[in-house]
GULO-801433 format. One line per 3 residues: number of its first residue (from 1); their letters; for each residue x, y, z of N, C-alpha, C. Coordinates in steps of 0.1 Angstrom, whole numbers. Atoms other than C-alpha are relative to their C-alpha. Last residue first. Example, Ala and Ser with C-alpha at 12.3 -4.5 7.8 and 13.67 -1.06 7.14 Angstrom:
<palums>
2 = SA = -9/-11/0/137/-11/71/-8/11/8  9/-12/0/123/-45/78/9/12/0 $
</palums>
This chain:
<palums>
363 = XXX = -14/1/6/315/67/-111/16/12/5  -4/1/-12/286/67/-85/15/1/-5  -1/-14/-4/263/75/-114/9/2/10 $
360 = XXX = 1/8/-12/266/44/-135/5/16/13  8/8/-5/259/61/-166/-3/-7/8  -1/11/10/287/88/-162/-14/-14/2 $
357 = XXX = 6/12/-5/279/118/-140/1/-11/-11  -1/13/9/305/148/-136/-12/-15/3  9/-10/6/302/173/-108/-3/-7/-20 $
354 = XXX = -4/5/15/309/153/-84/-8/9/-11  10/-1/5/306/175/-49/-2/-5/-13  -5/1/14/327/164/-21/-15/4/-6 $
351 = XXX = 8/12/4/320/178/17/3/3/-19  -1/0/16/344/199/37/-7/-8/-6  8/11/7/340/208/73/-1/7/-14 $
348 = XXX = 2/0/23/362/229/91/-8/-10/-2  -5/-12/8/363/242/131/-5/-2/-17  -3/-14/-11/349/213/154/4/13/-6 $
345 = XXX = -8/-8/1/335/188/134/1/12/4  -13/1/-12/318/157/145/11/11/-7  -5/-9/-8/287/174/133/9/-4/12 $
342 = XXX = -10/-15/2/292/167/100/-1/10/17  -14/-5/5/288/133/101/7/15/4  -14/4/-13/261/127/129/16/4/-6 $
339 = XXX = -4/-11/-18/241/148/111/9/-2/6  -10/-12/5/247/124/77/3/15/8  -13/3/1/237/94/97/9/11/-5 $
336 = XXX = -4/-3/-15/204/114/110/17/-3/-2  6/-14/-3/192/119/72/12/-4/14  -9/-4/10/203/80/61/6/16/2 $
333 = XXX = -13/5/-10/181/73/94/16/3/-8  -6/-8/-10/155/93/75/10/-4/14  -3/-13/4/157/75/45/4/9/13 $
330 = XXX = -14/-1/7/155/42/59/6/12/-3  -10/2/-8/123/52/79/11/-2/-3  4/-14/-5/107/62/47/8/1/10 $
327 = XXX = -13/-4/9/121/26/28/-1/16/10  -17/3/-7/100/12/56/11/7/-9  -2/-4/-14/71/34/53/9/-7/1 $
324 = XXX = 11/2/-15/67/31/14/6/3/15  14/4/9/87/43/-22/-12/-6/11  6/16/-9/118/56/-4/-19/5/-6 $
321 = XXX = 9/-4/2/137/79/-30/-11/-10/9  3/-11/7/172/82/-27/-17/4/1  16/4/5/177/49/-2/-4/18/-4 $
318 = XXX = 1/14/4/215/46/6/-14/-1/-12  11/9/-8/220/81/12/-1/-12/-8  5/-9/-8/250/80/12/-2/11/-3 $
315 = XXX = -11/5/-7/262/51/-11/-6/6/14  -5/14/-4/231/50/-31/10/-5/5  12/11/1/230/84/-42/5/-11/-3 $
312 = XXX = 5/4/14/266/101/-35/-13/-6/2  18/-5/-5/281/115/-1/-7/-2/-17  10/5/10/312/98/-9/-10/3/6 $
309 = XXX = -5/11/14/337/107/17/-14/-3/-5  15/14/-5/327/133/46/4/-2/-19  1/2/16/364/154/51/-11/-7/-3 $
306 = XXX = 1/12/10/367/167/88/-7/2/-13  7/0/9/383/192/108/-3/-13/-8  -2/-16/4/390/197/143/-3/7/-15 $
303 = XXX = -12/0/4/375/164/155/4/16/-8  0/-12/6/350/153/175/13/3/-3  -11/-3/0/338/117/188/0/14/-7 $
300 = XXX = -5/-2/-13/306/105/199/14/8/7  13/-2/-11/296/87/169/6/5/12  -4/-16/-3/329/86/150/-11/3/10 $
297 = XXX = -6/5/-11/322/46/147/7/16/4  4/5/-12/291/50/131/11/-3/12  6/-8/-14/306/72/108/-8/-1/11 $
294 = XXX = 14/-1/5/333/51/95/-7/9/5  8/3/-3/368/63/101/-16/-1/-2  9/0/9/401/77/87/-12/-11/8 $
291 = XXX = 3/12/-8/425/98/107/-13/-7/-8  15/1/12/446/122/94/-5/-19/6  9/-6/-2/473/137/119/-14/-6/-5 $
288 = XXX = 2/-17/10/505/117/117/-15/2/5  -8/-11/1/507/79/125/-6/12/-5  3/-9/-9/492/46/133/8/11/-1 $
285 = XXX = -16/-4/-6/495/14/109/-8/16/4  -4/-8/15/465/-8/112/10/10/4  0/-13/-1/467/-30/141/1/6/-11 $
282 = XXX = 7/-6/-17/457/-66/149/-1/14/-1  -11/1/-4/462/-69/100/-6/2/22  5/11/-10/429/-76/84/11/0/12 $
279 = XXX = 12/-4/-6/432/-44/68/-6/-6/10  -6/-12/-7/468/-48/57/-13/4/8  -2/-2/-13/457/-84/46/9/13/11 $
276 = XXX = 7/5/-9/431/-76/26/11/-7/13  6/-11/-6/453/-47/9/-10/-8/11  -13/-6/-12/484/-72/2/-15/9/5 $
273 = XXX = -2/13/-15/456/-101/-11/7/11/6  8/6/-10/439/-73/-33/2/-5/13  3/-15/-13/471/-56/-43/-13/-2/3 $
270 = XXX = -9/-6/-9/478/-92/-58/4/12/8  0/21/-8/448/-102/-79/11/7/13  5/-3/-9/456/-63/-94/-7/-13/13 $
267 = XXX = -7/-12/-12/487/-71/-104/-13/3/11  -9/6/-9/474/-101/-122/2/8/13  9/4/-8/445/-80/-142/8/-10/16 $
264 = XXX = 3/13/9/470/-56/-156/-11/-10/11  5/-1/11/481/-22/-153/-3/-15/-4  -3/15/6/469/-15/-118/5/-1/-18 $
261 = XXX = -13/-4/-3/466/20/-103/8/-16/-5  -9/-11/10/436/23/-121/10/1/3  -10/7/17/424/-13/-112/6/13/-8 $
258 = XXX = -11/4/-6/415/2/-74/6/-2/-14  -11/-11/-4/389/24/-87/13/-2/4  -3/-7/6/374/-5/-105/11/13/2 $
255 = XXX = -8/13/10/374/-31/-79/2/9/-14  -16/-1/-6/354/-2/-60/14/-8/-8  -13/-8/-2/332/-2/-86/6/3/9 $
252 = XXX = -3/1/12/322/-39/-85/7/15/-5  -12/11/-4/318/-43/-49/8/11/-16  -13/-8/-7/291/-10/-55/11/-14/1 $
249 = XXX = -11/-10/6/272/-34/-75/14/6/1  -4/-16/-4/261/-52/-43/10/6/-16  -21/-2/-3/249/-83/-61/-4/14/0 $
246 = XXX = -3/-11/-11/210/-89/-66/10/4/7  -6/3/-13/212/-124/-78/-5/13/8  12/10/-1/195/-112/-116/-1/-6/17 $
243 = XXX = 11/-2/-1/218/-80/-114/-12/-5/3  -3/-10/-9/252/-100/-106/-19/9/0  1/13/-15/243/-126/-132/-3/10/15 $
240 = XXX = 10/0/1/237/-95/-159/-4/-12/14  7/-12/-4/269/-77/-147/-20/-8/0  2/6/-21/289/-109/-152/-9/7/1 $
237 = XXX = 17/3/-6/275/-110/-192/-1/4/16  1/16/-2/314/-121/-206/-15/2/7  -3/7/15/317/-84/-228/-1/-14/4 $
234 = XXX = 5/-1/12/301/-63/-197/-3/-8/-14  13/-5/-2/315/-71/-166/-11/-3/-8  6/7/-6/342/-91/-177/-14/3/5 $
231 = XXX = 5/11/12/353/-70/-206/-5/-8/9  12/-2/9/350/-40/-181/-5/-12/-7  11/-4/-10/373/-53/-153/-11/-4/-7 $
228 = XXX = 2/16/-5/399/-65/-182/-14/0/11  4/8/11/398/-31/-193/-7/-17/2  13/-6/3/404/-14/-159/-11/-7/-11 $
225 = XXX = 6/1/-10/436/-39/-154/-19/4/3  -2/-4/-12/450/-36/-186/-11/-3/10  5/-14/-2/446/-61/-211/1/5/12 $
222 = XXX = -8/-14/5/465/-85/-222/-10/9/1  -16/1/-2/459/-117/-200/5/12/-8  0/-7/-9/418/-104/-206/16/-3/6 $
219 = XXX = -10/-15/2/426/-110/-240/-5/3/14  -15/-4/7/427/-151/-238/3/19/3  -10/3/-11/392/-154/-217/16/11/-5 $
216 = XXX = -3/-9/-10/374/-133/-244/8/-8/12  -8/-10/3/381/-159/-273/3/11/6  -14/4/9/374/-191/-260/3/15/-6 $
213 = XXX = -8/5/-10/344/-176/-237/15/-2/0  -5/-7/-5/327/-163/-265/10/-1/8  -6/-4/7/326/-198/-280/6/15/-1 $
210 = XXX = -13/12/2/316/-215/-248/11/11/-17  -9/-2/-9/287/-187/-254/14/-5/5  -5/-19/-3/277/-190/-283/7/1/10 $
207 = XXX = -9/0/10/275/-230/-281/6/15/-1  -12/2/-5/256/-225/-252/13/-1/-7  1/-13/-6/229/-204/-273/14/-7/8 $
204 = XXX = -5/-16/9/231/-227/-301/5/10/11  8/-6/8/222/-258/-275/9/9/-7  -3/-20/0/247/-281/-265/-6/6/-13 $
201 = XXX = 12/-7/-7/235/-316/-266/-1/11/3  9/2/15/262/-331/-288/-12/4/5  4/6/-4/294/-321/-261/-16/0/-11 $
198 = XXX = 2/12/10/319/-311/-287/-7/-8/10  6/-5/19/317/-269/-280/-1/-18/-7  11/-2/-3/328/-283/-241/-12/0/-15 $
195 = XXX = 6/15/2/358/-299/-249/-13/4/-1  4/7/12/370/-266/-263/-5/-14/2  13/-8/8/357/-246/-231/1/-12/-16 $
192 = XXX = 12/1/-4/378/-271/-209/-14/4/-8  9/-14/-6/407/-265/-227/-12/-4/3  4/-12/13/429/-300/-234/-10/8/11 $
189 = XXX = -12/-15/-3/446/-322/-208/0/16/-8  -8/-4/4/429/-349/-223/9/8/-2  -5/13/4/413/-373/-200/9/5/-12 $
186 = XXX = -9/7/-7/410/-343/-176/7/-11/-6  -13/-8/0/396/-320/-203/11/-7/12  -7/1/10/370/-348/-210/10/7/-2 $
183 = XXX = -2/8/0/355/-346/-174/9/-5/-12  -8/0/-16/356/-309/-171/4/-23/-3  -13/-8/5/337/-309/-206/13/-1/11 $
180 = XXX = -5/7/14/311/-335/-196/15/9/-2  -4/11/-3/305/-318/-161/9/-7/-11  -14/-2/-8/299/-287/-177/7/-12/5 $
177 = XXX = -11/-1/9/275/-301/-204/11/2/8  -3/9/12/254/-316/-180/13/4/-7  -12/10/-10/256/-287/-155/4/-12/-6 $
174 = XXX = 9/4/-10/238/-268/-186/9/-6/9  -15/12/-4/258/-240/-206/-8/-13/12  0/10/9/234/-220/-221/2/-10/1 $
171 = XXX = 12/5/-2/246/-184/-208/-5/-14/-8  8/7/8/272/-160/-208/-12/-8/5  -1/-12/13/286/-157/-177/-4/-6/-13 $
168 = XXX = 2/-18/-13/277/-166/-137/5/5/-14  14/-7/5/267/-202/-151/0/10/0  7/0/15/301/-213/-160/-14/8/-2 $
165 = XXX = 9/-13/7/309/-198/-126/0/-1/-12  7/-15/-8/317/-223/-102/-4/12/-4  5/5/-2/327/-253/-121/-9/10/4 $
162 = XXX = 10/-3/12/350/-236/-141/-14/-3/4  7/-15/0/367/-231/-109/-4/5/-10  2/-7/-18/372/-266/-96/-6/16/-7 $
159 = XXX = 15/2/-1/376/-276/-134/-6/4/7  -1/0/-7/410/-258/-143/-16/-1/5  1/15/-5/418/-268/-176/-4/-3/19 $
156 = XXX = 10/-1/7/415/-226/-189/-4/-20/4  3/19/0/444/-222/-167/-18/0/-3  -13/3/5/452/-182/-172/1/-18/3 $
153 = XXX = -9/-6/14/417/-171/-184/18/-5/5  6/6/10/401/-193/-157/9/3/-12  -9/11/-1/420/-178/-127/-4/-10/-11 $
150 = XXX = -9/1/6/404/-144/-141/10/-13/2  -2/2/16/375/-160/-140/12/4/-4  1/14/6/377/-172/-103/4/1/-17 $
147 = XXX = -12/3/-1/387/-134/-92/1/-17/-5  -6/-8/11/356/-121/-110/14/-4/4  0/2/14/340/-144/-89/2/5/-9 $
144 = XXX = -4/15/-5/353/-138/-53/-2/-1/-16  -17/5/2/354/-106/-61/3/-10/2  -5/-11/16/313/-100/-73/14/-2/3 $
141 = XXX = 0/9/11/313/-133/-40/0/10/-11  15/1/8/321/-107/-15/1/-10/-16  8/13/-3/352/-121/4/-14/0/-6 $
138 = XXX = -8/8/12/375/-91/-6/-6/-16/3  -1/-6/15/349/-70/6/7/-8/-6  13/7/11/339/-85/39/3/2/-13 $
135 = XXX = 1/3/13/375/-81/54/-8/-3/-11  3/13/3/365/-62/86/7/-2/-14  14/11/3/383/-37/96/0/-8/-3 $
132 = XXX = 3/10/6/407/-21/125/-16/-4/-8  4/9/-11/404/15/136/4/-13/-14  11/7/4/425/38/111/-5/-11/10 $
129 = XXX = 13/13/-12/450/60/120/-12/-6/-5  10/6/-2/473/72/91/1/-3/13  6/10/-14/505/78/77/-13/6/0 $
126 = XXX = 7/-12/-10/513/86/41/-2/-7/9  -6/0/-13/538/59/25/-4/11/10  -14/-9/-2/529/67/-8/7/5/12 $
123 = XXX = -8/-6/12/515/36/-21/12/12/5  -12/8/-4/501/29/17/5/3/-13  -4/-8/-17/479/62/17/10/-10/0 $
120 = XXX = -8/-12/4/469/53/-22/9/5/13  -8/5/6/454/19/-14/11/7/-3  -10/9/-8/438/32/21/12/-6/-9 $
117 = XXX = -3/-9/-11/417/56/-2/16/-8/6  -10/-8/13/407/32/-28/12/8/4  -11/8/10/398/10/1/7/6/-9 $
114 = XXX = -15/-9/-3/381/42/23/5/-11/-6  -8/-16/7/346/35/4/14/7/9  -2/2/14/343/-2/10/8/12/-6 $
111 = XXX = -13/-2/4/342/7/49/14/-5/-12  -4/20/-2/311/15/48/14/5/2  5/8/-5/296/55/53/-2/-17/7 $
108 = XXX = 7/10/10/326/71/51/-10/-5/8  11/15/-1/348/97/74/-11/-2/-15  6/6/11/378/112/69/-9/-10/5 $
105 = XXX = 3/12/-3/395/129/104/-9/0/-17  14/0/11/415/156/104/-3/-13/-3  12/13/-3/438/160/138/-12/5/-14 $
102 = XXX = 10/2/-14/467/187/124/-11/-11/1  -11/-5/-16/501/186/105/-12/-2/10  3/0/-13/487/166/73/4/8/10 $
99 = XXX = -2/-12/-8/508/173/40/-9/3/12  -15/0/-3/508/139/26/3/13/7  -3/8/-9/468/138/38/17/-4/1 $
96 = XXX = 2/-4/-12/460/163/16/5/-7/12  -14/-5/3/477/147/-17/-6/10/11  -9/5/-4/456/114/-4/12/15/-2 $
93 = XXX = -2/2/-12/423/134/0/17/-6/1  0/-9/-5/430/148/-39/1/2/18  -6/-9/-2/432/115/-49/6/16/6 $
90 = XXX = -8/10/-3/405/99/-36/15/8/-2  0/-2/-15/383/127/-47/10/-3/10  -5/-9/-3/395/123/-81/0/5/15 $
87 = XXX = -17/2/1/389/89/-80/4/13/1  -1/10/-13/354/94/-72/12/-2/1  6/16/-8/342/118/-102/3/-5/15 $
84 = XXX = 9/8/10/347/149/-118/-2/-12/7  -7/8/3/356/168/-83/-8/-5/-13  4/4/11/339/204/-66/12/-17/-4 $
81 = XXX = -16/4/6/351/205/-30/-6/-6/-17  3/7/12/323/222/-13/8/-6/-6  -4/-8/14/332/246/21/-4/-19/-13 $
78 = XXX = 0/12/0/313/249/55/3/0/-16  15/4/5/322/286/61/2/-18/-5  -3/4/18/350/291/81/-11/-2/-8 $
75 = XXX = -10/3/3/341/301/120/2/-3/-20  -1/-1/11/314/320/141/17/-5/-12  1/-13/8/310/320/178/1/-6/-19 $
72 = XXX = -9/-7/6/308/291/200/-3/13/-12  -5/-9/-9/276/285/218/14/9/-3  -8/-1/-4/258/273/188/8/6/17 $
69 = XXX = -4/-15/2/221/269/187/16/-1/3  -12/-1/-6/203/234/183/9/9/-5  -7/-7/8/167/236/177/12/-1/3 $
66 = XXX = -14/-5/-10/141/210/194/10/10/-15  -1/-21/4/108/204/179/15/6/6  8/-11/-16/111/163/192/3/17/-8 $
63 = XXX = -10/-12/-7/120/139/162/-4/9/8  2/4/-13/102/117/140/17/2/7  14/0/-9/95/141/112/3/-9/13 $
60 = XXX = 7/10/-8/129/149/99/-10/0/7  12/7/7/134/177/77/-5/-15/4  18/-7/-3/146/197/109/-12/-9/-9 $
57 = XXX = 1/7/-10/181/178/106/-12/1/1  4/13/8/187/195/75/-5/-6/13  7/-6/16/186/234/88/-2/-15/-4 $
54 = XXX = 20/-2/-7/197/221/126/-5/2/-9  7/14/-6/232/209/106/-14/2/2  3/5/14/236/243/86/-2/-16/5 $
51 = XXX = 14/-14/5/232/267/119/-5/-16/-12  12/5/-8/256/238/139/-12/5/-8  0/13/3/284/240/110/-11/-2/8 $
48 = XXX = 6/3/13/281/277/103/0/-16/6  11/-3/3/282/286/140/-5/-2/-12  1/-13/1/313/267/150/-15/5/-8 $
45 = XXX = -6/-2/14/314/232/164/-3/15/2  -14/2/11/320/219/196/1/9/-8  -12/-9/-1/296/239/225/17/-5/-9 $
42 = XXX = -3/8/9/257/231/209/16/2/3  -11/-12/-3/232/246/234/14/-14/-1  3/-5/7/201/226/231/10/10/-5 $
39 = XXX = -14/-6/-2/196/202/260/6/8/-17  -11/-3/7/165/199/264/10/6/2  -10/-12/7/148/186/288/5/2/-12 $
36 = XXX = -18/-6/9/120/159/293/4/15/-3  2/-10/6/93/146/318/17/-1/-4  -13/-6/1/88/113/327/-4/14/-4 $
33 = XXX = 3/-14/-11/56/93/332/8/9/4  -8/0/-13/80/62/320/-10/9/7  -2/19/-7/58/45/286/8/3/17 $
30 = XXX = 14/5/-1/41/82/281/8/-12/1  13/4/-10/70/103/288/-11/-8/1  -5/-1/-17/100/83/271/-14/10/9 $
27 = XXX = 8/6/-8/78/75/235/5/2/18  12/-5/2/103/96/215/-12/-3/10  3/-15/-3/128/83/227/-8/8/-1 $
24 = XXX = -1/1/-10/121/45/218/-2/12/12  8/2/-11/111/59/192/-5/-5/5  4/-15/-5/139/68/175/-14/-1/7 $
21 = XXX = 3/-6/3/153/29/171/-6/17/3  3/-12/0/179/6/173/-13/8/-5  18/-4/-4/171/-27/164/3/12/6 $
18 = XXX = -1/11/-13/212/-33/157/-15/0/6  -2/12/6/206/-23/117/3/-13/11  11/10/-2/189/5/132/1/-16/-5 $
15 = XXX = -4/17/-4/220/19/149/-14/-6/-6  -8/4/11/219/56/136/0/-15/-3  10/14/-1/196/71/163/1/-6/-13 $
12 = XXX = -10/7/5/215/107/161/2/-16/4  -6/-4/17/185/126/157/17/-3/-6  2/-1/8/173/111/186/-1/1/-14 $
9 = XXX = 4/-7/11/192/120/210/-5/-4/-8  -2/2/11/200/106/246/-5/9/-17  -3/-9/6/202/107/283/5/-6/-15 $
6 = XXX = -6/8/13/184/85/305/2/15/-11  0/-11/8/170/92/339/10/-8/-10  -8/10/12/149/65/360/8/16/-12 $
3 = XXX = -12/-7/2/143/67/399/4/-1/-17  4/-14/3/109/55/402/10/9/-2  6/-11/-8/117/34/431/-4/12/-9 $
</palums>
């Protein structure tokens, strides 16, 4: 009958990874013959946090001319939290969160970036709300296969999982040869890599490698946790497999920030499985004031003060510099995601600021 009203925004049109998009809204009078309101009169937060939302929000082009004006009065100023890096942040939220008394919520873009977080909050027995997540992280093949090598370096006879990433380091090594070596370490119970160095078709370059192999496996059993990371990264090639594939990096430092509370590659093998399954657990554990959540899942929600986690290039915003009209739209959904953060805050808002940049900038 012509009856159709629908209430929504725009500039917080976050869902495009579900076909969500902004104009849909955009387009409501010419595909319905509608007319629209605004609604414009902003009654959670306090006047620094609405004034300095409408200020970024504006650099968005697809969007309606709309301004959004507080109705509350005037509160804290939106405050900076200088840090050298990412771990420091981490920290600093966890020695916040032992002294909690009121509703503060921690939001992230994934939910990669509250693991460091979550590792330190169960370490020192701080409570928590956390919705249930997913386990994609300890299932991304960068941990899947840096957890194979280290099962390499302590059974070096173990063909099942030489099998699987001879190619993913160094370089040289053909399925031929691997086969051969795997097949010769079963008939003599010897190292896989040294059968390998006596198959008579192995080029120089696999030869190198097999021979790196033999001597970096062994020290990653004595090295700490971070170290062991690195020499795999780095000193066995992963980084170059991972780059050629197109591997989420980011896996890679999170698995770093975690290995600081690690002193060895074992240990950390093992606050993996206890953190995938505290994550995977029906309930996460539920207590005290501090509440940690993505920010698609805050959508809707408001909180008295919140903390916005990693606001970095290429975590959030994902896409720094968009090079055509889809990276363009990426950008400015990256834009709406970061409105939606700050303006589920009702009195404080804190945002990190690294002030430190090491060659991988997210460090």
């Amino acid at each position: 009958g012509g009856n159709l009203f629908m209430v929504g925004d725009e500039d917080q049109s976050i869902y495009g990874f579900r076909a969500a998009y902004p104009q849909a809204l955009l387009d409501f009078e010419r595909t319905y013959g509608g007319r629209v309101l605004y609604l414009e009169r902003n009654y959670r937060s306090t006047r620094q946090i609405v004034e300095a939302a409408d200020r970024f929000i504006q650099k968005n082009q697809q969007r309606r001319p709309k301004h959004m004006t507080a109705v509350r009065g005037a509160g804290p100023d939106i405050e900076t939290i200088s840090v050298y890096n990412r771990q420091e942040q981490y920290a600093l939220l966890a020695r916040m969160g032992a002294r909690c008394q009121e509703e503060t919520a921690i939001l992230y873009r994934d939910n990669d970036s509250a693991l460091p977080l979550i590792d330190l909050l169960d370490r020192g027995g701080i409570p928590y709300r956390c919705r249930r997540m997913d386990d994609a992280f300890f299932t991304h093949r960068i941990v899947a296969d840096i957890r194979d090598i280290i099962a390499l370096a302590h059974d070096q006879t173990d063909a099942e999982t030489f099998l699987r990433i001879y190619y993913k380091v160094g370089g040289g090594i053909s399925k031929k040869a691997a086969e051969y070596a795997c097949q010769k370490s079963r008939a003599t119970g010897g190292s896989i890599l040294r059968e390998l160095l006596g198959f008579p078709q192995l080029s120089q370059y696999g030869r190198d490698s097999a021979a790196a192999l033999l001597t970096m496996l062994p020290m990653l059993l004595q090295d700490n946790a971070a170290q062991g990371l690195s020499r795999i990264w780095d000193g066995l090639r992963y980084r170059d497999y991972a780059e050629r594939q197109k591997l989420d990096g980011g896996k890679y430092e999170i698995l770093c920030l975690l290995a600081r509370q690690e002193t060895g590659l074992e240990g950390l093998c093992r606050r993996l499985d206890e953190l995938q399954a505290l994550v995977s657990a029906p309930s996460l554990p539920c207590g005290g004031g501090l509440i940690l959540s993505t920010v698609h899942s805050s959508k809707g929600l408001e909180y008295d003060t919140v903390y916005l986690l990693d606001v970095l290039d290429g975590i959030l915003p994902a896409v720094t510099e968009p090079k055509d009209a889809g990276q363009q739209d990426q950008y400015q959904e990256e834009r709406r995601l970061f409105y939606v953060a700050v303006t589920r805050a009702r009195n404080r808002l804190y945002l990190f600021c690294l002030l430190y940049t090491s060659p991988s900038p997210r460090d």
